[in-house]
C-alpha positions in Angstrom: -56.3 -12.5 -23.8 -53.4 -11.9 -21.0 -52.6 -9.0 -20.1 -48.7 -8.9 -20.0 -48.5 -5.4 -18.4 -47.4 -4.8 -15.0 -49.2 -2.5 -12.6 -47.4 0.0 -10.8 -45.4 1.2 -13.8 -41.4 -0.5 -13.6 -41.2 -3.9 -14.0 -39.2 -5.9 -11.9 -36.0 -7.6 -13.6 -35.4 -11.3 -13.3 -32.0 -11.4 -14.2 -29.3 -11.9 -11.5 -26.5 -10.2 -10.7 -23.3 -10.4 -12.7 -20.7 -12.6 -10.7 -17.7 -13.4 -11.2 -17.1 -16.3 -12.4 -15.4 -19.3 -9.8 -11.8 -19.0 -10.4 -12.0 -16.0 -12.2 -8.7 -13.6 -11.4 -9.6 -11.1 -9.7 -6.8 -8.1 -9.9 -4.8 -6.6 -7.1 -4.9 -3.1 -6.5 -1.0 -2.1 -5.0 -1.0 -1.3 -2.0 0.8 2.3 -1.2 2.4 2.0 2.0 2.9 5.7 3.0 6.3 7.8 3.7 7.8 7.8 7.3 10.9 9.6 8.8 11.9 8.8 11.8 15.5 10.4 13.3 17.8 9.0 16.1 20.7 11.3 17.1 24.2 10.0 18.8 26.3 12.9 19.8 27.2 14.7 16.5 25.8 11.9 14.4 22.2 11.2 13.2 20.2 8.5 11.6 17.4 9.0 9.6 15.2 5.7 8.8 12.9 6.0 6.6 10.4 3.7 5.5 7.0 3.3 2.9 7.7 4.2 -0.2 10.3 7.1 -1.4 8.9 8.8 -4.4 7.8 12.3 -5.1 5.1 12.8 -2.5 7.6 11.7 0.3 10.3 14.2 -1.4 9.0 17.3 0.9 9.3 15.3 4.3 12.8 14.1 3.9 14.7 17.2 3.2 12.5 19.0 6.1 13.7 15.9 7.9 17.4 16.2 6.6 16.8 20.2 7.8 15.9 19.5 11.5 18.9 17.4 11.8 21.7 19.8 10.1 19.8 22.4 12.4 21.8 21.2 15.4 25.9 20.8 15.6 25.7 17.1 12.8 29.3 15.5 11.4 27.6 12.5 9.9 24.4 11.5 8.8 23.0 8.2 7.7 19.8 7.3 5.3 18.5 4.0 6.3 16.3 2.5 3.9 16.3 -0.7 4.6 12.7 -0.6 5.2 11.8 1.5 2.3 9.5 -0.8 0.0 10.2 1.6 -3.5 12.3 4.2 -4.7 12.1 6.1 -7.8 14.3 8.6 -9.5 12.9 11.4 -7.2 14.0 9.6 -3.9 17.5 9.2 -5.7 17.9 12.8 -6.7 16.5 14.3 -3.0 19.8 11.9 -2.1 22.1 12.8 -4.3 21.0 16.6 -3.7 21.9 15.6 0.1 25.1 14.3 -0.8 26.2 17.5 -2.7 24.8 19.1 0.5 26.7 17.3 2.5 29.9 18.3 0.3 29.2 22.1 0.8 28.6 21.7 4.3 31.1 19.8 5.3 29.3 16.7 6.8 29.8 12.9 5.6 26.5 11.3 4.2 26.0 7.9 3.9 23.2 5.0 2.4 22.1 1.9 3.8 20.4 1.0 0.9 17.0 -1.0 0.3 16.6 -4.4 0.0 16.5 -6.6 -3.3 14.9 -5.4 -6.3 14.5 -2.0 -5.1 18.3 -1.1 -4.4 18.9 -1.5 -8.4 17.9 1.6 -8.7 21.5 2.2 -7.5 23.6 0.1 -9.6 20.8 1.0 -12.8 21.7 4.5 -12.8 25.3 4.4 -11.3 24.5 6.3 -8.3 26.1 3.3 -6.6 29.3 5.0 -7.6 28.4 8.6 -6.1 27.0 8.2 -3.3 28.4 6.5 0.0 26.5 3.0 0.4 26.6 0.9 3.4 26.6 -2.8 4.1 
């Protein structure tokens, strides 16, 4: 008789690895393109373009952003998104909390907003009609 048993305890699996199969669809993970402020000033004006993605996490950096620049003599003050990539309902509300800033203090705020699908946020909500948007 054979003996089937293997010496040394484990026995060693023939099997191969699970692939995936040829032309199998393979999923794509988003990819989360982060936050970024950056401010230009002109005389009494400044510009803040931001870019990434505006949602809650990126909340914190745009009003300490929006701080900085009212911190110094400001009539005007323009958010450019035109290179933000998504904007939920907190991005909107930090801007429309601007805006009603920007009524107390006595400054003009203004919106260059995003482009294509993520500007309907805008019209979707009727913040189009509140707040100050820019060609």
């Amino acid at each position: 008789m054979t003996n089937h048993s293997h010496r040394g305890g484990a026995r060693r699996s023939r099997r191969r690895p699970i692939l995936p199969r040829q032309g199998a669809r393979r999923t794509r993970r988003p990819r989360v393109v982060p936050l970024e402020v950056r401010v230009e000033r002109y005389a009494t004006a400044a510009v803040l373009h931001v870019s990434g993605e505006f949602d809650l996490c990126g909340v914190g950096r745009i009003e300490r952003a929006l701080d900085r620049t009212l911190g110094t003599p400001t009539d005007r003050v323009v958010f450019d998104l035109r290179r933000v990539s998504f904007l939920d309902l907190c991005g909107l509300n930090t801007l429309l909390r601007a805006d009603a800033r920007a009524r107390r203090e006595s400054f003009v705020l203004a919106v260059v907003p995003p482009p294509g699908r993520v500007a309907r946020i805008f019209a979707a909500t009727d913040t189009d009609r509140e707040l100050r948007l820019l060609d």
